[in-house]
GUZABA-773570 format. One line per 8 residues: number of its first residue (from 1); their letters; for each residue x, y, z of C-alpha. Coordinates in Angstrom, 2 decimals, padded with zeros to 5 digits. Layout:
BEGIN
NUM	A	X Y Z  ... .
//
This chain:
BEGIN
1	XXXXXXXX	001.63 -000.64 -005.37  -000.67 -003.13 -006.77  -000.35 -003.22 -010.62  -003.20 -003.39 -013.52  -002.83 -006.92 -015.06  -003.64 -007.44 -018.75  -005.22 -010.61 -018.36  -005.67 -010.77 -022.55 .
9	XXXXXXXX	-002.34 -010.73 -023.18  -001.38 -013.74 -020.66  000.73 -016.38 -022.28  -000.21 -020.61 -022.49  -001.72 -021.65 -019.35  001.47 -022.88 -016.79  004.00 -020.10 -018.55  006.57 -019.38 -016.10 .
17	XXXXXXXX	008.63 -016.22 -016.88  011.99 -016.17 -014.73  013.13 -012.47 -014.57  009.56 -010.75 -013.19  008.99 -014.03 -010.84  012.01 -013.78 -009.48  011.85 -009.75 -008.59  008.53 -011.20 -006.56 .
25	XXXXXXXX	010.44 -013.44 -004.66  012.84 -010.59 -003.71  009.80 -008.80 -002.54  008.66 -012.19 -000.64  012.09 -012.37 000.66  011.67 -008.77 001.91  008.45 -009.34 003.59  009.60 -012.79 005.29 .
33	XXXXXXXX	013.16 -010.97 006.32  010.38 -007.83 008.08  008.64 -010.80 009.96  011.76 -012.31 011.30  013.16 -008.81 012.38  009.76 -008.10 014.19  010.28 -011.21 016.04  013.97 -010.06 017.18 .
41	XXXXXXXX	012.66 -006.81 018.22  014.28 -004.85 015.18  011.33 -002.84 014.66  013.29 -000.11 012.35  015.21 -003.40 010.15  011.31 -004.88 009.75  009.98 -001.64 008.71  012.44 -000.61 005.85 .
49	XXXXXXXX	012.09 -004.03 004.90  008.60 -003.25 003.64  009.30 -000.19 001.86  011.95 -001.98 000.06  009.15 -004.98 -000.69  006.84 -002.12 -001.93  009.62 -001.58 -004.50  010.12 -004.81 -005.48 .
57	XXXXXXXX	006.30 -004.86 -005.70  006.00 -002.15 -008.18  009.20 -003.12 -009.99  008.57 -006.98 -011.13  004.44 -005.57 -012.42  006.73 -002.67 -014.95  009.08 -005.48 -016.06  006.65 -008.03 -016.77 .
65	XXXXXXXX	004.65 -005.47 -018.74  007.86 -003.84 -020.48  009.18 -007.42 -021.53  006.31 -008.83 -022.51  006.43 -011.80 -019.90  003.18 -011.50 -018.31  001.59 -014.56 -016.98  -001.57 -016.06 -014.80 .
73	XXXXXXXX	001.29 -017.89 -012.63  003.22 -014.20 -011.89  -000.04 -012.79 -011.11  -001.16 -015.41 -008.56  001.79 -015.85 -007.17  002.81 -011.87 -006.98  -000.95 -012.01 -005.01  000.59 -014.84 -002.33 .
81	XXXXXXXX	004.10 -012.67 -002.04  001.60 -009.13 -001.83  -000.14 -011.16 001.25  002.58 -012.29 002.94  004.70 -008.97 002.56  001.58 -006.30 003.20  -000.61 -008.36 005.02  001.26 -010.55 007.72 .
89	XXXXXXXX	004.26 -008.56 008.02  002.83 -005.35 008.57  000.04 -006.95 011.65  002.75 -008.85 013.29  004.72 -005.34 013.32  002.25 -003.06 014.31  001.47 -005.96 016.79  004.40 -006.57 018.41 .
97	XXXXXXXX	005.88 -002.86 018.57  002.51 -001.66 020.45  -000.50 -003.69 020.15  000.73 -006.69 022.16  -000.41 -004.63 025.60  -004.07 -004.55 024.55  -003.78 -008.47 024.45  -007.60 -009.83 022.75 .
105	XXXXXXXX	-007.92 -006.74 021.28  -004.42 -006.28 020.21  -003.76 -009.31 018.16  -007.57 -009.15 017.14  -006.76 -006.01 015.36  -003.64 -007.33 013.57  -005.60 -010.65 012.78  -008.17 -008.17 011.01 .
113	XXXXXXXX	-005.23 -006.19 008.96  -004.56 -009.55 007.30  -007.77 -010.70 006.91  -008.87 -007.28 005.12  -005.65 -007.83 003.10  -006.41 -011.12 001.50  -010.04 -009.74 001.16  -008.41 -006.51 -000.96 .
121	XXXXXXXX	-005.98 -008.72 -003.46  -009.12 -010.96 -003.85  -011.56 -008.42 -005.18  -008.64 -007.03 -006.77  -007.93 -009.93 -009.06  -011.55 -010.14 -009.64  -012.49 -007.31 -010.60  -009.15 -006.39 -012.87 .
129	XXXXXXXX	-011.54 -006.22 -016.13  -013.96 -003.91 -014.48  -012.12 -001.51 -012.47  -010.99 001.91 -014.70  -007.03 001.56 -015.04  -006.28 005.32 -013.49  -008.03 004.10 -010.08  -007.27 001.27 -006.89 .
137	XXXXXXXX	-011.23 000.43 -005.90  -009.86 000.82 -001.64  -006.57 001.57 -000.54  -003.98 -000.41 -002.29  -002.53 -003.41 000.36  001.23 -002.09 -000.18  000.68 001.69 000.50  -001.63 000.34 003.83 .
145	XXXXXXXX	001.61 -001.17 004.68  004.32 001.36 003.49  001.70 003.61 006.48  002.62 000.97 009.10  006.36 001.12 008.25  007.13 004.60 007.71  004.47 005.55 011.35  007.13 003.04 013.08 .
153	XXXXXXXX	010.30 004.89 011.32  008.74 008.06 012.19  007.90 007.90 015.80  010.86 006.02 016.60  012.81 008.85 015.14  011.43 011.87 017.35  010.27 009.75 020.54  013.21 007.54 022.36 .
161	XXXXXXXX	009.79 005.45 024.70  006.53 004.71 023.96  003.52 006.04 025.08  -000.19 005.14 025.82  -001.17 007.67 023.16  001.03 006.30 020.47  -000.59 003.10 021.53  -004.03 003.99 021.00 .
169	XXXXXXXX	-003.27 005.47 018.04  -001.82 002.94 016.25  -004.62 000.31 016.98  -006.92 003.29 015.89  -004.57 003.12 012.47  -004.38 -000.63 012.23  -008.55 -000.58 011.86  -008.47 002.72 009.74 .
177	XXXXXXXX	-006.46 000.83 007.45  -008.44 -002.72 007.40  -011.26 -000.53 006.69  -009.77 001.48 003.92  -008.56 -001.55 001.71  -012.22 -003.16 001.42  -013.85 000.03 001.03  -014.70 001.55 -002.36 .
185	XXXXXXXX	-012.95 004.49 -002.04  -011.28 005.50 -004.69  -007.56 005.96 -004.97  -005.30 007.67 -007.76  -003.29 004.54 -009.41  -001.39 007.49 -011.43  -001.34 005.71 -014.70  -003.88 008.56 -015.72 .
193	XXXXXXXX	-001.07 011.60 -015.36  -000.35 012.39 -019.02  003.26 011.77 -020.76  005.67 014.09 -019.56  008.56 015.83 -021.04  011.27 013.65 -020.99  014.04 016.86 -019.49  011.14 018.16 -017.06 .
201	XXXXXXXX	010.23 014.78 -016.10  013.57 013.84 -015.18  014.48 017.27 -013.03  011.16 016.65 -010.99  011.79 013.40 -010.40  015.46 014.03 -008.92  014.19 016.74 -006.81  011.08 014.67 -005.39 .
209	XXXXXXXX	014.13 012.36 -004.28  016.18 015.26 -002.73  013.06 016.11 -000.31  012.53 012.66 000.37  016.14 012.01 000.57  016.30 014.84 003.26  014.66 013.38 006.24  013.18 010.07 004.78 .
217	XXXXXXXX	011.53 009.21 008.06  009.30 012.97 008.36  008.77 013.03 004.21  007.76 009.58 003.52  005.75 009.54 006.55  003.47 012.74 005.46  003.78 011.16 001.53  001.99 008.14 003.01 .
225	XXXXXXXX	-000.90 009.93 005.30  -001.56 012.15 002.16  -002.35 009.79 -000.30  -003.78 007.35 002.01  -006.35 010.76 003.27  -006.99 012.14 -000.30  -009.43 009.53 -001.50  -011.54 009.95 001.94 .
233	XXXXXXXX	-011.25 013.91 001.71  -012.10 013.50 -002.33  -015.24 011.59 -001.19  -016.64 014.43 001.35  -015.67 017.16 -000.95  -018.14 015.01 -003.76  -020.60 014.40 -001.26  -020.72 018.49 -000.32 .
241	XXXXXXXX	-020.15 019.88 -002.86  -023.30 017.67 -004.96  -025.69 018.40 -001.81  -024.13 022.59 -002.67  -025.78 021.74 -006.04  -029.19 020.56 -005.35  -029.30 023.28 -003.10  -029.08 025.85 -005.75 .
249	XXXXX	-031.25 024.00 -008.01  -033.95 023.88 -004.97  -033.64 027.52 -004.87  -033.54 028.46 -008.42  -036.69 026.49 -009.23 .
//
């Protein structure tokens, strides 16, 4: 997921720290290894290969924070790697395993996934001083992607051919998703959950692995459509439940 940079604490201008750059280019590396297996037809190879870039993703932000080796080079270039990993290699997946039929309109629709990608890390390194720490202003680029990857996993898990539906569907998704990372919905970054106990923490955490770990491509699949629907859903429940209250207020006056 896209991490909250503390900009005041950057070191000298040109700092170059090796151990959080260098998780970033594992992530790159991940992305670039998803485009190359999309190419070769290895849809299920290209779309693990993003979920393991998400980790790398979230992984080299914590380090950099935890060692103190934050700099304006890591951020730009974790940006590039983020674009290349959640941008390009997700369109040229969803393009190739379905889109490709729909030819214009197909590739049209991928072109606009990137697009709205570089669109979302550029607001998103503008707007790092503004933006409350607890919240993603639009759906965070990697978690767009992980959508693509694990819709890919799961399909290709229950259905052996492809179908006009699933087709339609995903193009539906593709410009769901472009829409959803330059919106201004708001989505849960989770830094705002308070400290946990240390023994509870730890039991939850194995058993949210043991129900992914059951059927990774059904779990991670629903994970993803959750989160990516609760900031829409969050936004109509505001929306009716304010218009509830002016209601009563009419009434009661």
């Amino acid at each position: 997921m896209e991490k909250t940079k503390d900009i005041s604490k950057n070191p000298p201008h040109g700092t170059v720290y090796i151990l959080p750059n260098l998780i970033t280019t594992f992530s790159l590396f991940s992305g670039f290894y998803s485009i190359v297996s999309s190419i070769n037809g290895n849809f299920k190879a290209a779309a693990i290969a993003i979920l393991v870039a998400a980790i790398f993703d979230t992984l080299d932000g914590r380090v950099a924070r935890m060692t103190g080796t934050t700099s304006k080079f890591g951020q730009e270039y974790d940006s590039l790697s983020d674009l290349i990993s959640f941008g390009a290699a997700p369109a040229l997946l969803a393009y190739l395993w379905l889109l490709h039929p729909y030819g214009r309109f197909g590739w049209l629709a991928a072109f606009l996934y990137v697009a709205t990608t570089a669109l979302r890390l550029a607001r998103f390194n503008t707007q790092i001083e503004e933006t409350p720490k607890n919240v993603f202003i639009g759906l965070p680029c990697p978690a767009a992607a992980a959508m693509i990857a694990t819709t890919v996993l799961f399909f290709r898990f229950f259905f052996a051919a492809q179908s006009d539906y699933l087709s339609i569907g995903m193009l539906l998704a593709v410009y769901l998703l472009s829409y959803l990372m330059v919106s201004t919905h708001h989505y849960n970054s989770f830094k705002n959950i308070a400290k946990p106990n240390t023994f509870q923490f730890m039991v939850g955490t194995v058993l949210f692995f043991i129900v992914i770990a059951t059927e990774p491509q059904i779990t991670l699949f629903l994970l993803f459509v959750g989160y990516i629907l609760s900031a829409p859903l969050a936004g109509v429940y505001h929306v009716i439940f304010r218009k509830g209250k002016e209601k009563k207020k009419q009434h009661h006056s």
